[in-house]
VMD Tcl script that draws the C-alpha trace (Angstrom):
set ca {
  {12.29 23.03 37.55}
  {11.25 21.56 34.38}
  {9.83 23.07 31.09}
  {6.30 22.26 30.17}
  {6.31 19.23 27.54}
  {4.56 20.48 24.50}
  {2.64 18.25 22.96}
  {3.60 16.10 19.61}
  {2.86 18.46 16.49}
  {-0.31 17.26 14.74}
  {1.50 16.66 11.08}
  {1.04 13.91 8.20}
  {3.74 12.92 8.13}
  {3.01 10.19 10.84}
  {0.83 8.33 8.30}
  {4.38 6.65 7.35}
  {3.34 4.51 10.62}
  {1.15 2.76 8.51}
  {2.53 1.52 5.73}
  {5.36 0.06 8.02}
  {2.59 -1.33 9.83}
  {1.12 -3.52 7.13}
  {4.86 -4.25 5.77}
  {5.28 -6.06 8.62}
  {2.53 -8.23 8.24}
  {2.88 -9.09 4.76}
  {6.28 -9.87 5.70}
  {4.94 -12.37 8.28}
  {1.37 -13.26 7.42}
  {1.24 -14.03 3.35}
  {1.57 -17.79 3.36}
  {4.13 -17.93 0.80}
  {6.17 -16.29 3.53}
  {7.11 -12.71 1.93}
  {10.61 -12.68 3.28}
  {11.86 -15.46 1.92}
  {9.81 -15.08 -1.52}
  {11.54 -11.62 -2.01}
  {14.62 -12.90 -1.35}
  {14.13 -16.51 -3.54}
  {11.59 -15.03 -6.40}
  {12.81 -11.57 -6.79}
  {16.53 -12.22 -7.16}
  {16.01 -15.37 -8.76}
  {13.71 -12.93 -11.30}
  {16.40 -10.86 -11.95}
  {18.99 -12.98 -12.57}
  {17.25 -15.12 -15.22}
  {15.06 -11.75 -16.87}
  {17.45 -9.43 -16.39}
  {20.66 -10.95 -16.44}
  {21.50 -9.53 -13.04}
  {24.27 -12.14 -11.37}
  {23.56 -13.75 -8.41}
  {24.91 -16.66 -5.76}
  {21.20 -17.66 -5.59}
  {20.59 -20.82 -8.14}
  {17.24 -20.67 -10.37}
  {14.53 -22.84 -9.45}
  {11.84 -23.20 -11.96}
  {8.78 -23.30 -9.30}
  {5.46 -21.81 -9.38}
  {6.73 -19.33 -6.80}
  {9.55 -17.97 -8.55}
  {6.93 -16.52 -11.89}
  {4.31 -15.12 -9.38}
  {6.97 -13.40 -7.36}
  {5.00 -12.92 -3.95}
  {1.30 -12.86 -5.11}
  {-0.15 -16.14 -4.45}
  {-0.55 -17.89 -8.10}
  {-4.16 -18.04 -7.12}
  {-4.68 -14.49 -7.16}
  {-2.49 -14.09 -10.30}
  {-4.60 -16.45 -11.89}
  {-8.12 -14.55 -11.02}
  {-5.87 -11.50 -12.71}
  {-5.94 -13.23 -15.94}
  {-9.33 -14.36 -16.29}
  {-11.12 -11.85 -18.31}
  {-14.45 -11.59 -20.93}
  {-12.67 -13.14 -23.73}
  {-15.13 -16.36 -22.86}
  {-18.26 -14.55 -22.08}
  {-18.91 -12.91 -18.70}
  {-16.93 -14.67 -16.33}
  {-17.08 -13.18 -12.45}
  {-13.67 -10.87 -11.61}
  {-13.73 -10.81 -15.54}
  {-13.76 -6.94 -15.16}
  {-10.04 -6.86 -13.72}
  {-8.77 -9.36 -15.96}
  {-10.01 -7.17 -19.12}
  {-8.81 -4.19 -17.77}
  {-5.50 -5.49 -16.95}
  {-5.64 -7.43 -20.77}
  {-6.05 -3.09 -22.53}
  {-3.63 -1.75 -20.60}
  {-0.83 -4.10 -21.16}
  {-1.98 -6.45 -23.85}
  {-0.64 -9.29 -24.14}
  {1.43 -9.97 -21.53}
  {1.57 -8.96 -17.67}
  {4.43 -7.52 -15.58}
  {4.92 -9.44 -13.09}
  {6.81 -6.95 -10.87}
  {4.31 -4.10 -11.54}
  {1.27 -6.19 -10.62}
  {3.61 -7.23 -7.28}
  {4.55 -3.56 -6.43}
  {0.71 -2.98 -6.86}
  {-0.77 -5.29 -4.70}
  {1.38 -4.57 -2.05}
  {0.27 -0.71 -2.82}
  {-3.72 -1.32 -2.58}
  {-4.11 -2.27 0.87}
  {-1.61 -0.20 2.19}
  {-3.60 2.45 0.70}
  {-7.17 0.74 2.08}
  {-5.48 1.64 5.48}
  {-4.58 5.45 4.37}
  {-8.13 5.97 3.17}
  {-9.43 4.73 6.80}
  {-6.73 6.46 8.72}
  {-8.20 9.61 6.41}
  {-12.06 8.49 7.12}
  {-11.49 8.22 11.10}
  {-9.26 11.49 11.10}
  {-12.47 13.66 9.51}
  {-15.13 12.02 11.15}
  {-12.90 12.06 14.73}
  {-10.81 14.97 14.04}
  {-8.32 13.26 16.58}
  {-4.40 13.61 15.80}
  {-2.85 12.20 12.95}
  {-0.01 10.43 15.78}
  {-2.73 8.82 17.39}
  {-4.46 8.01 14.17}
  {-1.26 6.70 12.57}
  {-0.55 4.66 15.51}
  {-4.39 2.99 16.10}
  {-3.92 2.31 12.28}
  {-0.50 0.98 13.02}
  {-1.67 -1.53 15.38}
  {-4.40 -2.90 12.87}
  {-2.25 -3.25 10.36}
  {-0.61 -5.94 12.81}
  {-3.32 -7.38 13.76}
  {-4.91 -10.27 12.41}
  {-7.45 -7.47 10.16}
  {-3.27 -6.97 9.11}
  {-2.56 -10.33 8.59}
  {-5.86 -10.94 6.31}
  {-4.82 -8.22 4.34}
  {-1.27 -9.66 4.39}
  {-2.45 -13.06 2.96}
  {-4.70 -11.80 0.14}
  {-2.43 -9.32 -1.24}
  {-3.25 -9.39 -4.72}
  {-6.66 -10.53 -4.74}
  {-8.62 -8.83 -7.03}
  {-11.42 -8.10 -4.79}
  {-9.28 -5.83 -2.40}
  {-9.37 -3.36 -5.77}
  {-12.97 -3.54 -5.85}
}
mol new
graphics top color blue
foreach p $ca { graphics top sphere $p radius 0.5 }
foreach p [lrange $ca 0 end-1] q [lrange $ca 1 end] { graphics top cylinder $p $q radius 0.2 }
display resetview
């Protein structure tokens, strides 16, 4: 005779469905092809910046100073009011008083990849209060947008200023 299955607890802690979720899409859906920019700009990064040795040879490309943000995005992060009002000026400024005059790199990288996975916690938290369904099945609907194209999107324009907005 079997024991009646109880049910999955109702906990948190399967919000962590998410982030992998969208991981995998910016993995596979930024254009500059995540993988193989963390593996090219980021050691290549800390071999020349922070004298970390490496196998990996340099290569003094676009890619390598933008790490995996698109250099398009990076450059709507620099634009700022110094010119007169410029649109996505705001972020740019912002960006300019809290680290003046320069910008990490890896901090604005570990960032963007932080903003959208936290545009998907804020929904998973928006359906869970208006639904008041379990966090499992929450965390795994959420899950499966994150790899969806709505994933890849997201996946694409990490870093674009507007996400923050």
């Amino acid at each position: 005779m079997k024991s009646p299955s109880r049910p999955a607890p109702d906990h948190p802690l399967w919000l962590a469905l998410i982030p992998t979720g969208y991981l995998v899409s910016f993995a596979y859906g930024n254009w500059l092809n995540s993988t193989q920019c963390i593996t090219n700009s980021g050691i290549n990064f800390l071999q020349k910046e922070m004298g970390v040795q490496s196998t990996v040879q340099y290569l003094d490309y676009w890619e390598a100073r933008t790490l995996c943000i698109d250099p398009y995005w990076v450059n709507q992060w620099l634009k700022n009011y110094s010119a007169g009002l410029v649109k996505r000026g705001f972020l740019g400024t912002s960006l300019e008083i809290l680290s003046p005059g320069e910008i990490n790199m890896v901090l604005l990288n570990i960032a963007c990849v932080l903003i959208p996975i936290a545009i998907l916690l804020m929904m998973a938290l928006v359906i869970r209060r208006q639904t008041r369904r379990t966090w499992l099945l929450i965390s795994a609907f959420m899950a499966i947008i994150a790899l969806s194209p709505f994933g890849k999107v997201l996946g694409e324009t990490t870093g674009d200023p507007l996400q923050v907005v």
